[in-house]
C-alpha positions in Angstrom: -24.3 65.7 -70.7 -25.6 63.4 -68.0 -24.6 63.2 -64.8 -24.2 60.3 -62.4 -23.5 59.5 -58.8 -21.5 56.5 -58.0 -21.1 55.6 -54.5 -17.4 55.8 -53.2 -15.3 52.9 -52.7 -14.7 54.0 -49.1 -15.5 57.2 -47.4 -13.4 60.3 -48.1 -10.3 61.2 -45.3 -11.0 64.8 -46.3 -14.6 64.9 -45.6 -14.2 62.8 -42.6 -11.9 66.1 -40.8 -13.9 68.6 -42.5 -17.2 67.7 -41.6 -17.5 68.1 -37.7 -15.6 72.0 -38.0 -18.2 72.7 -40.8 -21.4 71.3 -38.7 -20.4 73.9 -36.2 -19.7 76.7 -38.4 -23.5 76.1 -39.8 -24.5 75.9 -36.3 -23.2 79.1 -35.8 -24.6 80.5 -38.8 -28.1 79.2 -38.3 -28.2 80.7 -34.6 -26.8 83.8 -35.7 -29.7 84.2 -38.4 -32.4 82.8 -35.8 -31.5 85.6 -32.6 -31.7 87.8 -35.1 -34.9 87.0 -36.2 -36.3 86.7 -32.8 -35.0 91.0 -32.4 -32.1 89.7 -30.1 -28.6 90.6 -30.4 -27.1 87.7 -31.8 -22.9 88.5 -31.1 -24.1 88.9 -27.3 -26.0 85.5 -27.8 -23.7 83.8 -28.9 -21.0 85.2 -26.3 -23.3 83.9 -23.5 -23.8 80.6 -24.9 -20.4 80.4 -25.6 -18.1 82.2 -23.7 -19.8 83.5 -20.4 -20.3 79.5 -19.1 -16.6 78.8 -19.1 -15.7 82.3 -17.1 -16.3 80.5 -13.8 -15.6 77.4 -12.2 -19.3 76.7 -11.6 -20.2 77.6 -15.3 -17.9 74.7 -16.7 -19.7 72.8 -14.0 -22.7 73.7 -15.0 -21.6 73.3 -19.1 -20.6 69.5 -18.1 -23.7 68.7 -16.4 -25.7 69.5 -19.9 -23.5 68.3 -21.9 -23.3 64.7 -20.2 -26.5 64.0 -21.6 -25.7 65.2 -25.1 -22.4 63.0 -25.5 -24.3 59.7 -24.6 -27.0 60.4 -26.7 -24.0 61.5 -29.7 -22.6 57.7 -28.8 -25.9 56.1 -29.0 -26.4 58.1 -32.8 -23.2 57.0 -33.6 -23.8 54.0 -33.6 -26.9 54.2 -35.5 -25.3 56.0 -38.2 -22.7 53.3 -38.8 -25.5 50.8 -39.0 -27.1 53.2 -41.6 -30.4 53.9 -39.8 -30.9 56.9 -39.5 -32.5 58.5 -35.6 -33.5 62.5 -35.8 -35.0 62.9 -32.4 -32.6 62.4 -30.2 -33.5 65.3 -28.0 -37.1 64.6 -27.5 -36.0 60.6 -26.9 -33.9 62.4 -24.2 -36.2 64.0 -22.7 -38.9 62.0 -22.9 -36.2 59.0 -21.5 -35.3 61.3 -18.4 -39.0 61.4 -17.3 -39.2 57.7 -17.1 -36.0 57.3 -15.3 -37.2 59.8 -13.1 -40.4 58.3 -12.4 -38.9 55.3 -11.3 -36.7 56.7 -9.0 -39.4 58.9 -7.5 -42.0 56.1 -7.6 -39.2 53.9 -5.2 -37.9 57.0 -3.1 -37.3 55.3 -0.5 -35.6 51.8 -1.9 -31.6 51.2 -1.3 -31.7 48.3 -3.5 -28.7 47.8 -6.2 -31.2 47.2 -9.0 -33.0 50.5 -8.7 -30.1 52.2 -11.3 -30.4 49.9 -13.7 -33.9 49.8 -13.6 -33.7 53.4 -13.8 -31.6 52.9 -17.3 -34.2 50.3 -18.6 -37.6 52.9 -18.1 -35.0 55.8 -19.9 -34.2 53.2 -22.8 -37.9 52.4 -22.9 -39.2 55.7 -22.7 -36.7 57.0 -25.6 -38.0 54.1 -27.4 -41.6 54.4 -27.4 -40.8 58.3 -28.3 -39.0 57.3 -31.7 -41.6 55.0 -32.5 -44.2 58.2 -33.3 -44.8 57.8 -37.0 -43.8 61.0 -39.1 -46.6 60.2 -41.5 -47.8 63.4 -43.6 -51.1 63.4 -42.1 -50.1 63.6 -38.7 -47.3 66.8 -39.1 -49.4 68.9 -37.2 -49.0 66.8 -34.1 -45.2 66.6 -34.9 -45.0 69.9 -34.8 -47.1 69.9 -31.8 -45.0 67.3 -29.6 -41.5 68.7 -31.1 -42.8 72.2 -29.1 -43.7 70.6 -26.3 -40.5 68.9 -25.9 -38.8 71.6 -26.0 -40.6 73.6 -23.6 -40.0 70.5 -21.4 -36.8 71.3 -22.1 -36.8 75.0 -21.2 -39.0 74.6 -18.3 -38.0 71.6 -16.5 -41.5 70.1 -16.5 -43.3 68.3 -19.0 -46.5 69.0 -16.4 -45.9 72.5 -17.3 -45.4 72.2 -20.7 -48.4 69.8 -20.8 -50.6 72.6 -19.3 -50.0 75.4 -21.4 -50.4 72.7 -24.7 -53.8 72.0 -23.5 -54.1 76.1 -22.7 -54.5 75.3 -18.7 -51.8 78.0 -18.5 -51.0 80.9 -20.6 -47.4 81.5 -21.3 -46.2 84.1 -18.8 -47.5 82.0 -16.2 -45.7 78.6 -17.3 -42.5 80.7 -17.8 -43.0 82.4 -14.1 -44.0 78.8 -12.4 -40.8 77.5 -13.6 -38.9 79.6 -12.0 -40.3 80.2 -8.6 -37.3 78.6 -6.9 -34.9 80.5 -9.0 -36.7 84.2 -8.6 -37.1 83.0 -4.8 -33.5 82.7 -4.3 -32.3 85.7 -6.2 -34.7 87.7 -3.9 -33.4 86.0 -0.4 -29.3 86.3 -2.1 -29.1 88.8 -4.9 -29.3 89.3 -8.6 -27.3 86.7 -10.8 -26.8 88.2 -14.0 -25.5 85.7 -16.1 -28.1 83.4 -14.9 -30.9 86.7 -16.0 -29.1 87.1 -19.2 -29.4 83.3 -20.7 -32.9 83.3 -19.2 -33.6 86.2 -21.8 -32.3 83.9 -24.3 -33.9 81.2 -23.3 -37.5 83.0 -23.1 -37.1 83.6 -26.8 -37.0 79.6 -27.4 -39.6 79.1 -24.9 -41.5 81.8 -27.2 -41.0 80.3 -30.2 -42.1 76.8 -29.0 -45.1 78.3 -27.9 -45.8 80.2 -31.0 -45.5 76.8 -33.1 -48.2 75.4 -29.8 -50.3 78.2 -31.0 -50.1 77.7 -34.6 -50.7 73.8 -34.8 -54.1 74.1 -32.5 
């Protein structure tokens, strides 16, 4: 018996409402099966991912602020996807694209002209652009592996200086993950203790130490 694929005529309705509920349930599944890898309790993970940022009024604030980002870049794939080319590093194109809007704005600090925003949008498009444009080739995986950790200790830290530092082993883990929090350990000593904001920090450590366990493995 042989089997053969034939394209469809036009894309299935069924698939087409079953397919964003099933990309969450793997989600789900996947980050179950990775807390509990990393020795964390993965319920209480997922409750403070999920749950604990909508309790409060500045959580959803908070929860909008991140996910701003995220939709754009979803609208930018989306597009791509319907133009059948295919984009898989959204999040380091992000990333990488914030810095150079940033730079802009910090390198004209003191500029009130009206074409500093869209300048601003032209260095993140450009920056995004020169970070898709690293070839995946099979000889260079090792520094695939290498730049996917450090954008996502970028990421985690809120500096790619950091991140930069502890790839070139300026800094040693503990101290990146301390530096990037000064400000916040500095104002939980001066007003108190958040604990939601401690409890996805413990969460987030575990990424950070993951990404710097793939640093460590790709030297």
């Amino acid at each position: 018996m042989r089997l053969v694929l034939e394209a469809r005529a036009e894309p299935s309705r069924l698939a087409l409402w079953l397919s964003p509920p099933a990309a969450v349930l793997a989600t789900a599944l996947v980050g179950l099966a990775l807390f509990s890898l990393l020795g964390k309790d993965p319920w209480s993970a997922m409750h403070v991912f999920f749950v604990q940022p909508l309790e409060t009024r500045y959580g959803i604030g908070e929860w909008l602020l991140k996910a701003g980002p995220l939709m754009l870049c979803a609208t930018g794939l989306a597009v791509g996807y319907r133009a059948n080319v295919w984009n898989i590093g959204a999040e380091g194109q992000l990333t990488i694209g914030g810095i150079a809007a940033g730079g802009v704005a910090l390198a004209f600090l003191d500029a009130s002209s009206t074409w500093l925003l869209p300048a601003m949008i032209i260095a993140g498009a450009a920056g995004g652009a020169a970070w898709s444009a690293i070839p995946a080739e099979p000889g260079n995986m090792k520094d695939i592996w290498r730049l996917a950790a450090i954008s996502s200790i970028t990421s985690l830290t809120g500096s790619a200086l950091l991140a930069l530092a502890h790839a070139d082993d300026a800094f040693d883990a503990d101290a990146v993950w301390a530096a990037a929090h000064v400000d916040e350990d500095w104002q939980m000593s001066q007003w108190g203790q958040d604990e939601l904001a401690l409890a996805r920090r413990d969460y987030r450590r575990a990424e950070f130490d993951a990404a710097a366990t793939v640093l460590r493995l790709t030297k």
